[in-house]
DRENDO-1510 file (C-alpha; in Angstrom, 1 decimal, always signed):
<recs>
REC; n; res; u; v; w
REC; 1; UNK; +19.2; +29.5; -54.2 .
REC; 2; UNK; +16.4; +26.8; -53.8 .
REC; 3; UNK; +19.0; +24.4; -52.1 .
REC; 4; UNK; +20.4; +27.1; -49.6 .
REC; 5; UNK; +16.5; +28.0; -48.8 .
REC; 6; UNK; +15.7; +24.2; -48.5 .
REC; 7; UNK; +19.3; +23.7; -46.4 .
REC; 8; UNK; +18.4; +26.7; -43.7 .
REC; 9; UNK; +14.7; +25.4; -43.5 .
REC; 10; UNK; +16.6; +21.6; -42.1 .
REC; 11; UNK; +19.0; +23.4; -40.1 .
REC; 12; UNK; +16.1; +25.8; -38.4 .
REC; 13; UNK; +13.8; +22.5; -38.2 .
REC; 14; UNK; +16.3; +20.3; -36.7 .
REC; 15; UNK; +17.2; +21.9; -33.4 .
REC; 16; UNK; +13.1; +22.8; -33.2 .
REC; 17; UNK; +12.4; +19.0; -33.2 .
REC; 18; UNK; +15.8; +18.6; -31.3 .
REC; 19; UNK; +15.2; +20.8; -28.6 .
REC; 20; UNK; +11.6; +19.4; -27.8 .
REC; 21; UNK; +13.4; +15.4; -27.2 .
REC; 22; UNK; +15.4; +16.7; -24.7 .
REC; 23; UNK; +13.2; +18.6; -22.7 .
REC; 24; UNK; +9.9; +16.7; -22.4 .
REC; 25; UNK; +9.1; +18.5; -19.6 .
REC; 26; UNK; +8.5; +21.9; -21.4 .
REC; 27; UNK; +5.6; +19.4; -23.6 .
REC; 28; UNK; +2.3; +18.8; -22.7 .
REC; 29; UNK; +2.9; +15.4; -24.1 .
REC; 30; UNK; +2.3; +13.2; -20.7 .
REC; 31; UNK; +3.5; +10.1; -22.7 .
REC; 32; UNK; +6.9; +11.5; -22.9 .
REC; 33; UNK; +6.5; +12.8; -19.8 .
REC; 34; UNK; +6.5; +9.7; -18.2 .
REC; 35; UNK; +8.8; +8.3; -20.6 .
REC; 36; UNK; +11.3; +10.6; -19.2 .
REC; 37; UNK; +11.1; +10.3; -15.8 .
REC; 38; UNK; +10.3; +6.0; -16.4 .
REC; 39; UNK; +14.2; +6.4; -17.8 .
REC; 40; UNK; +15.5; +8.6; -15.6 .
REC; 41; UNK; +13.8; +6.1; -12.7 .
REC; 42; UNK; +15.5; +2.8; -13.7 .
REC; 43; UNK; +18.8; +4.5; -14.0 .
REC; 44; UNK; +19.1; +5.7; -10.6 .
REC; 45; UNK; +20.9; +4.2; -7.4 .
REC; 46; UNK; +18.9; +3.4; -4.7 .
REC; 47; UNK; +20.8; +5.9; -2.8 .
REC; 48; UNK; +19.6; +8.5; -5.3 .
REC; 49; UNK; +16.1; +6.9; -4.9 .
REC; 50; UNK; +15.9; +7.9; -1.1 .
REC; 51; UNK; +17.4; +11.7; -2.1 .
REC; 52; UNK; +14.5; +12.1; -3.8 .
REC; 53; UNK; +12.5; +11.8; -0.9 .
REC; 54; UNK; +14.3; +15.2; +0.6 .
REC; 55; UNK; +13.5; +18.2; +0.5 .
REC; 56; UNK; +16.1; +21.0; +2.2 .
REC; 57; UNK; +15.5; +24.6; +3.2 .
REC; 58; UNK; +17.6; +27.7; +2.5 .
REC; 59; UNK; +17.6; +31.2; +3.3 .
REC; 60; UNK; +19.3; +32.9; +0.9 .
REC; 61; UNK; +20.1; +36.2; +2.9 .
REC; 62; UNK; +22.5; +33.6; +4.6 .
REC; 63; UNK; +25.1; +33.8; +1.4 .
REC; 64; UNK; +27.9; +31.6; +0.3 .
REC; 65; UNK; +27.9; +29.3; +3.0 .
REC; 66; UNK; +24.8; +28.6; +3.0 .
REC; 67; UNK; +24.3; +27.7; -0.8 .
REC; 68; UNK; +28.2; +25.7; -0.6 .
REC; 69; UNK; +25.8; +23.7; +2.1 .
REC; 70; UNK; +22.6; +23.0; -0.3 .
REC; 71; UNK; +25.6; +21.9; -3.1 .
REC; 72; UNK; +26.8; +19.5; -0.5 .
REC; 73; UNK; +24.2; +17.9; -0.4 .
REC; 74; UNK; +23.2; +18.1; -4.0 .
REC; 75; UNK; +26.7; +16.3; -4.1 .
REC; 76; UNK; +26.2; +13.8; -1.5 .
REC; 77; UNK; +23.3; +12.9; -0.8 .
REC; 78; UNK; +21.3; +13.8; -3.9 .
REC; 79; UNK; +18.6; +15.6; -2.5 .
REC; 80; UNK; +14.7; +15.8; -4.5 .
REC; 81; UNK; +14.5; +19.2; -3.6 .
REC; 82; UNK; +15.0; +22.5; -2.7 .
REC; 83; UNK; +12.7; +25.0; -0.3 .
REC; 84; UNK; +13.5; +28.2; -0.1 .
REC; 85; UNK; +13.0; +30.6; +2.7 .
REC; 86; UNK; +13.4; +34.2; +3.5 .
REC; 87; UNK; +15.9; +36.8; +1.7 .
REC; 88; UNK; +15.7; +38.7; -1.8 .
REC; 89; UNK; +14.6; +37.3; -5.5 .
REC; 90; UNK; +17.8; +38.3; -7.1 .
REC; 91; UNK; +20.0; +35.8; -4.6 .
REC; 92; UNK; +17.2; +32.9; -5.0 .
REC; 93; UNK; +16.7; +33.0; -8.4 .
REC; 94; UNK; +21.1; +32.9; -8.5 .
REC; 95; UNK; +21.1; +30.3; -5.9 .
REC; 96; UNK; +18.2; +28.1; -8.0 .
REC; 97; UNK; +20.2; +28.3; -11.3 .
REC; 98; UNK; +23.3; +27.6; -9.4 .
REC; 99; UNK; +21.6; +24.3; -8.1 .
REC; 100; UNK; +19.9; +23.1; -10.9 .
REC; 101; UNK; +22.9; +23.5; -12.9 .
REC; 102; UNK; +24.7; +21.0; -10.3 .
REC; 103; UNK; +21.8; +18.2; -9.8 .
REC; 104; UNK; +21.5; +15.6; -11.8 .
REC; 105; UNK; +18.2; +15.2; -11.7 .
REC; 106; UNK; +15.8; +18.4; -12.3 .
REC; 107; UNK; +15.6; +19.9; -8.3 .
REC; 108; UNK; +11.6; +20.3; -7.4 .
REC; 109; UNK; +11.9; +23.8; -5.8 .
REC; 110; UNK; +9.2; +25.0; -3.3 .
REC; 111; UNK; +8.0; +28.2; -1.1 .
REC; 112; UNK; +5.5; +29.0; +1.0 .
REC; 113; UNK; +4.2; +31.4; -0.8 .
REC; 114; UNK; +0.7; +32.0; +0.6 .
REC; 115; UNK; -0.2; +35.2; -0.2 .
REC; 116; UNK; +2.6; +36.2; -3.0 .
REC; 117; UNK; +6.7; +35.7; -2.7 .
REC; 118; UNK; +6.4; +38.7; +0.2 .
REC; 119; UNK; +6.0; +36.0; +2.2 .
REC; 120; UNK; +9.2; +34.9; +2.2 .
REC; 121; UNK; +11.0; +37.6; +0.0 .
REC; 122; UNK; +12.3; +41.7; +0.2 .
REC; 123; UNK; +11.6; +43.7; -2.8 .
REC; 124; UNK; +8.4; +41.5; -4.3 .
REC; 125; UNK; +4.7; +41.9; -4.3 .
REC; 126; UNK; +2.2; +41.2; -1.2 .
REC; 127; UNK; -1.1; +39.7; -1.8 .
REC; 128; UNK; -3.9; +39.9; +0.8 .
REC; 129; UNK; -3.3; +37.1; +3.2 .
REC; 130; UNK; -6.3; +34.3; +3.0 .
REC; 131; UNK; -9.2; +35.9; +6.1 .
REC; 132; UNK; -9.3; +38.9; +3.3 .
REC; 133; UNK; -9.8; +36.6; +0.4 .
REC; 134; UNK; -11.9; +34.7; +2.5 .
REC; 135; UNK; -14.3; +38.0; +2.8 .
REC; 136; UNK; -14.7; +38.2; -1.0 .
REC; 137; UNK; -17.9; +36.6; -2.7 .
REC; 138; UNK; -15.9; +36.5; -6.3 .
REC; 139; UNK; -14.2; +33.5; -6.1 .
REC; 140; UNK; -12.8; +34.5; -9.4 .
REC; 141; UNK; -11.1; +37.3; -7.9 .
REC; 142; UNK; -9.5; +34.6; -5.8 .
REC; 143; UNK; -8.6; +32.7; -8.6 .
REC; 144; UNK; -7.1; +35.3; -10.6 .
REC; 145; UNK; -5.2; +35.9; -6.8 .
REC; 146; UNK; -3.9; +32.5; -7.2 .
REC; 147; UNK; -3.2; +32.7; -10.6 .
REC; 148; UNK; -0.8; +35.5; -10.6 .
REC; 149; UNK; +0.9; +34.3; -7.6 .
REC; 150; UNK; +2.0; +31.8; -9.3 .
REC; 151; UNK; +3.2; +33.4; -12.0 .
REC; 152; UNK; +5.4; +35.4; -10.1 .
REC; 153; UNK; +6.6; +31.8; -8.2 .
REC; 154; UNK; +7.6; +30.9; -12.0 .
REC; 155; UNK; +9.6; +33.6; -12.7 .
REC; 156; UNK; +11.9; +32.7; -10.0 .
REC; 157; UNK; +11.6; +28.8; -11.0 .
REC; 158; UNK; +9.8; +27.6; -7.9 .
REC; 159; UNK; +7.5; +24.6; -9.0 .
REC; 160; UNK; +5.5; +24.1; -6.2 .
REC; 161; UNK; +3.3; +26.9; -3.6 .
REC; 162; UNK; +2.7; +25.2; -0.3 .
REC; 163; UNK; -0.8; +26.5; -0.9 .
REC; 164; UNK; -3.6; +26.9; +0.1 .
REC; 165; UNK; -4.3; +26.6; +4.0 .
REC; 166; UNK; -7.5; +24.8; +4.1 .
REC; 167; UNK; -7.7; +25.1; +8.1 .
REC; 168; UNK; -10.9; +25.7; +9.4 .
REC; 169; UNK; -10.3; +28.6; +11.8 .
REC; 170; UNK; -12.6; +27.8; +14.6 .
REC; 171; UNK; -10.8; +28.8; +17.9 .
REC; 172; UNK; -9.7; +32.2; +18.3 .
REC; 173; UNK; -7.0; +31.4; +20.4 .
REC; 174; UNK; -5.3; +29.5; +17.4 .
REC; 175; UNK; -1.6; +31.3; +17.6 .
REC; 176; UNK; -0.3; +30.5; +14.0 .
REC; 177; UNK; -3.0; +30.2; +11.4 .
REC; 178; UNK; -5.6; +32.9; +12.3 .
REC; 179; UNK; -5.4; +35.0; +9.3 .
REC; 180; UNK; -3.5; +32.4; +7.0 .
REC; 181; UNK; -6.8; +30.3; +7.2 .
REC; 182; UNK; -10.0; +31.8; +4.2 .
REC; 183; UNK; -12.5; +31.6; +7.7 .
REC; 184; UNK; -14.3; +29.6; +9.8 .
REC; 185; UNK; -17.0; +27.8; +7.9 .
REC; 186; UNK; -15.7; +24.9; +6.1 .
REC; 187; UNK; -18.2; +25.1; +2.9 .
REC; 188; UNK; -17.0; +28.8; +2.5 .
REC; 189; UNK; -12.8; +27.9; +3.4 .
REC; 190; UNK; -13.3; +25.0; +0.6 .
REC; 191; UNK; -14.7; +27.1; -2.2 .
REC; 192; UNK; -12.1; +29.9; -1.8 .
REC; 193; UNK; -9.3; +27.2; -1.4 .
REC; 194; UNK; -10.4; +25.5; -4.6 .
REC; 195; UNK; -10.5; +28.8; -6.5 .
REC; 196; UNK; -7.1; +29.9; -5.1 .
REC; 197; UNK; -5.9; +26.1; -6.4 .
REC; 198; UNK; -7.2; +26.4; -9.6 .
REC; 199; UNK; -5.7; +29.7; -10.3 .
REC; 200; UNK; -2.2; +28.3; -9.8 .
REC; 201; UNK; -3.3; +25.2; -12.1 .
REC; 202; UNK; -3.5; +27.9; -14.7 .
REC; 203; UNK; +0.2; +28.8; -14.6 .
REC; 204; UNK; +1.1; +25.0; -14.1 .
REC; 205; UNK; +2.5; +25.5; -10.6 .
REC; 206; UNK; +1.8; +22.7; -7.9 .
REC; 207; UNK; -0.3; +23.3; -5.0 .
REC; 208; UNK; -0.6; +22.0; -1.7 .
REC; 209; UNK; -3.5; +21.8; +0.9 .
REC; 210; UNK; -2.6; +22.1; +4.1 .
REC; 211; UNK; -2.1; +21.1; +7.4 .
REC; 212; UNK; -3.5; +17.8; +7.5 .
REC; 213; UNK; -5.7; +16.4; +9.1 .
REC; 214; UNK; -6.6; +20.1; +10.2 .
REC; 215; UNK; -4.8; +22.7; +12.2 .
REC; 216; UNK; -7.2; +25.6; +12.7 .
REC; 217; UNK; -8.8; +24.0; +16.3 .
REC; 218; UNK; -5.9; +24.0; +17.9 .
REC; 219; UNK; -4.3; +26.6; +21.0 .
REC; 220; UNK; -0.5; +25.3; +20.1 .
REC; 221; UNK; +1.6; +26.5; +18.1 .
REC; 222; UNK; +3.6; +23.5; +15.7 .
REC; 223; UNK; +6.8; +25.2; +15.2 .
REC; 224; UNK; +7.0; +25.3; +19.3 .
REC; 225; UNK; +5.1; +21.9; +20.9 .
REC; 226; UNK; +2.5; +19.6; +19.4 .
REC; 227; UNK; -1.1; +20.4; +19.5 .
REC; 228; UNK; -3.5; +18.0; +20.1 .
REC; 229; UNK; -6.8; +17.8; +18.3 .
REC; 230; UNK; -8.8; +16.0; +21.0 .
REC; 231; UNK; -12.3; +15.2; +19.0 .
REC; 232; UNK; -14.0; +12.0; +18.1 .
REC; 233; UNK; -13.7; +10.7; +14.5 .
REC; 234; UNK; -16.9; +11.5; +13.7 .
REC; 235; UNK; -16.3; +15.3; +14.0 .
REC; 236; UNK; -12.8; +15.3; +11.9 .
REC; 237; UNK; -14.3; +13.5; +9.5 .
REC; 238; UNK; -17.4; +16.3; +9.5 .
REC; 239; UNK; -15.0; +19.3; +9.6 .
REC; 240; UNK; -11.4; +19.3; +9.4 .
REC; 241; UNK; -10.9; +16.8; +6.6 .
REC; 242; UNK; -14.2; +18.1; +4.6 .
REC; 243; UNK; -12.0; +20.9; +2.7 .
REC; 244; UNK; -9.5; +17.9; +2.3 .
REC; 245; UNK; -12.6; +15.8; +0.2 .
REC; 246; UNK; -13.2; +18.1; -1.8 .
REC; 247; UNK; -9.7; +19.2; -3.1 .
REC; 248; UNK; -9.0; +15.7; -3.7 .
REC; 249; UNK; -11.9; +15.7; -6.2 .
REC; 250; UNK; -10.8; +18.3; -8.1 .
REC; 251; UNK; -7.3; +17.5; -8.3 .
REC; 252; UNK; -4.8; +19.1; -6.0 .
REC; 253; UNK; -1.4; +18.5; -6.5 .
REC; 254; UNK; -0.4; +17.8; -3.0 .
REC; 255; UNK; -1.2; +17.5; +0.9 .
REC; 256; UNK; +1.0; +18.3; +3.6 .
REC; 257; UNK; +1.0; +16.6; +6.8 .
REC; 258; UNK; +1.2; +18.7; +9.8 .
REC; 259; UNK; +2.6; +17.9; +13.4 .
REC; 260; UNK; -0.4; +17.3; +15.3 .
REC; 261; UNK; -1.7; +14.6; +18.2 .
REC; 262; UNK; -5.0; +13.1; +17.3 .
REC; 263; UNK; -5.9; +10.7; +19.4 .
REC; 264; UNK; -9.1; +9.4; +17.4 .
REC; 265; UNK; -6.7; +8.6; +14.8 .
REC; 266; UNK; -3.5; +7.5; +16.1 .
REC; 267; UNK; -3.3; +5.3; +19.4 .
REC; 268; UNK; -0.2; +6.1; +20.3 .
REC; 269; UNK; +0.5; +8.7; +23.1 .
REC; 270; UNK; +1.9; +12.1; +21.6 .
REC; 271; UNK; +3.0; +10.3; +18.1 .
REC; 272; UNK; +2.9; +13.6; +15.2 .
REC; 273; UNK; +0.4; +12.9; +12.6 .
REC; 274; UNK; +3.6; +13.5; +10.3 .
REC; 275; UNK; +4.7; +10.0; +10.9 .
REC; 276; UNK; +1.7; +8.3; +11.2 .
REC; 277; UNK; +1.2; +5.4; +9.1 .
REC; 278; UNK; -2.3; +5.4; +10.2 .
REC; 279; UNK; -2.8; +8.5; +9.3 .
REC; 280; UNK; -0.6; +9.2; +6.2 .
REC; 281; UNK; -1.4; +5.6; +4.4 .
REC; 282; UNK; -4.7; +4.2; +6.1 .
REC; 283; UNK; -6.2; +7.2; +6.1 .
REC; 284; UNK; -4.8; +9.5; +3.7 .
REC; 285; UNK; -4.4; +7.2; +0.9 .
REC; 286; UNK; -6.3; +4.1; +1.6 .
REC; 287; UNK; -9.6; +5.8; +2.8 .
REC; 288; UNK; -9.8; +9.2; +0.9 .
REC; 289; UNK; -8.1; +7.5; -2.0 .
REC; 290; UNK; -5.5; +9.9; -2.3 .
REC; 291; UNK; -2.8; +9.0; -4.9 .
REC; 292; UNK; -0.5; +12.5; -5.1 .
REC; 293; UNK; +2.4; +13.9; -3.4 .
REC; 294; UNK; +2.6; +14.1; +0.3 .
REC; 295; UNK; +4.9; +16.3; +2.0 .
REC; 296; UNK; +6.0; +16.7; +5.9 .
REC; 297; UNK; +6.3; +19.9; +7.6 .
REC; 298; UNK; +9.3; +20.9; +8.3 .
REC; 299; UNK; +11.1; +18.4; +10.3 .
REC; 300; UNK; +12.7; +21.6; +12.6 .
REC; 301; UNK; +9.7; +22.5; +14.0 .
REC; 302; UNK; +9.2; +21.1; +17.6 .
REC; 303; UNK; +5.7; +19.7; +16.9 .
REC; 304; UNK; +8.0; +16.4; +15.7 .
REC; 305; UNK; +11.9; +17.6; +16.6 .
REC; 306; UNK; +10.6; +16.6; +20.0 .
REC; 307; UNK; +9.3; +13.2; +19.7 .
REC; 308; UNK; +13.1; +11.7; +18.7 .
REC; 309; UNK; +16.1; +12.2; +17.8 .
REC; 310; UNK; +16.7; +13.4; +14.3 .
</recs>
């Protein structure tokens, strides 16, 4: 009796220890961690290297097709990512296993997801969008907003919330970020985008502070034609990057670029911020000493489909 006791106890141990080798991931242990991906790293192609750097959209209210699309280029091209866009949790969450069972490498799946999946999604739960949030004075209601947001983006896998907006909404006659942005005093947008950040830190999903270098000044639209932020250096650096400061800080996961002239910052005539070296790396990086994840906006919109050819 005292062996088969001992003999179940190995058997019920060894998958335990087993289990946590294979999927360093679900550990907080950052050594492993980085073990992991250091292995996966030097194994790759240098095809599969610039895959990473991808990251594709899908709706999945378009069906089949659609998803036989994505696994194309799972296939092919072996893509970093996965964004996905409007349709209905059941299909997604379907779509994401299907996916990650097919890649490789584990698939980094994003949303916008701004004020709950209802952003994108049927049949799930609506938060107040940010101009509400931004009316609160408990930031921990905020947080506990941000929090539970990302718990529902976990529950359908999703790793990263392209959130929060940290545009300072200071022209009324901005057409896309309006009530997406927490208001129009940057002190006040920062402390209710740090809160929002900190709550999805608590369910370990990534965020992102966006649109870089600032998007709330502007009376275009980035999706239709590129807006130009026509101010001096001096008053970016006072305003529109001040939220960005501050979430660097305090650790925020990542920044996305948006599709915006700036003149003060980029020389060249009508070049989007998005592909701005002197933007992304001199100023980005090498000034506010960012060292995280940078994303694009989408490359559809016409803010950069414009400028080239894809």
């Amino acid at each position: 009796m005292k062996f088969l006791l001992r003999t179940l106890f190995i058997l019920l141990v060894i998958p335990n220890t087993f289990a946590q080798k294979v999927s360093p991931l679900l550990s907080e242990d950052t050594v492993d961690q980085k073990k992991w991906v250091d292995s996966l790293y030097a194994d790759m192609s240098l095809e599969e290297k610039v895959g990473q750097l991808f990251m594709v959209d899908i709706f999945s209210s378009k069906g089949d097709a659609a998803a036989d699309n994505i696994k194309k280029l799972i296939d092919d091209y072996h893509i970093g990512g996965v964004i996905f866009s409007k349709g209905g949790p059941q299909q997604q969450a379907k779509m994401n296993n299907e996916f990650q069972e097919l890649s490789r490498i584990p698939l980094l799946i994003g949303m916008d997801a701004e004020w709950g999946l209802a952003m994108r999604l049927d049949s799930t739960y609506a938060f107040p969008w940010n101009m509400t949030l931004g009316a609160l004075e408990d930031n921990q209601l905020i947080e506990r907003v941000g929090q539970r947001i990302a718990k529902h983006s976990k529950r359908l896998g999703v790793h990263i919330n392209f959130a929060p907006v940290v545009d300072i909404n200071t022209n009324p006659e901005n057409p896309i970020i309006g009530n997406r942005s927490f208001g129009e005093n940057k002190e006040r947008v920062t402390q209710k985008a740090l809160a929002f950040m900190k709550g999805m830190h608590k369910e370990n999903v990534l965020s992102s502070a966006k649109h870089f270098p600032g998007h709330g000044d502007t009376d275009t639209d980035s999706h239709k034609a590129l807006p130009t932020l026509n101010f001096t250096k001096k008053r970016l650096d006072s305003l529109e990057l001040y939220p960005y400061y501050k979430m660097i800080q305090e650790g925020v996961s990542s920044i996305m670029v948006g599709h915006l002239n700036v003149p003060a910052l980029e020389p060249r005539k009508n070049f989007p911020s998005s592909l701005s070296k002197k933007i992304i790396t001199e100023l980005l990086r090498d000034s506010l000493h960012y060292k995280g994840l940078v994303f694009t906006d989408a490359l559809n919109m016409r803010g950069v489909a414009d400028f080239d050819e894809p």
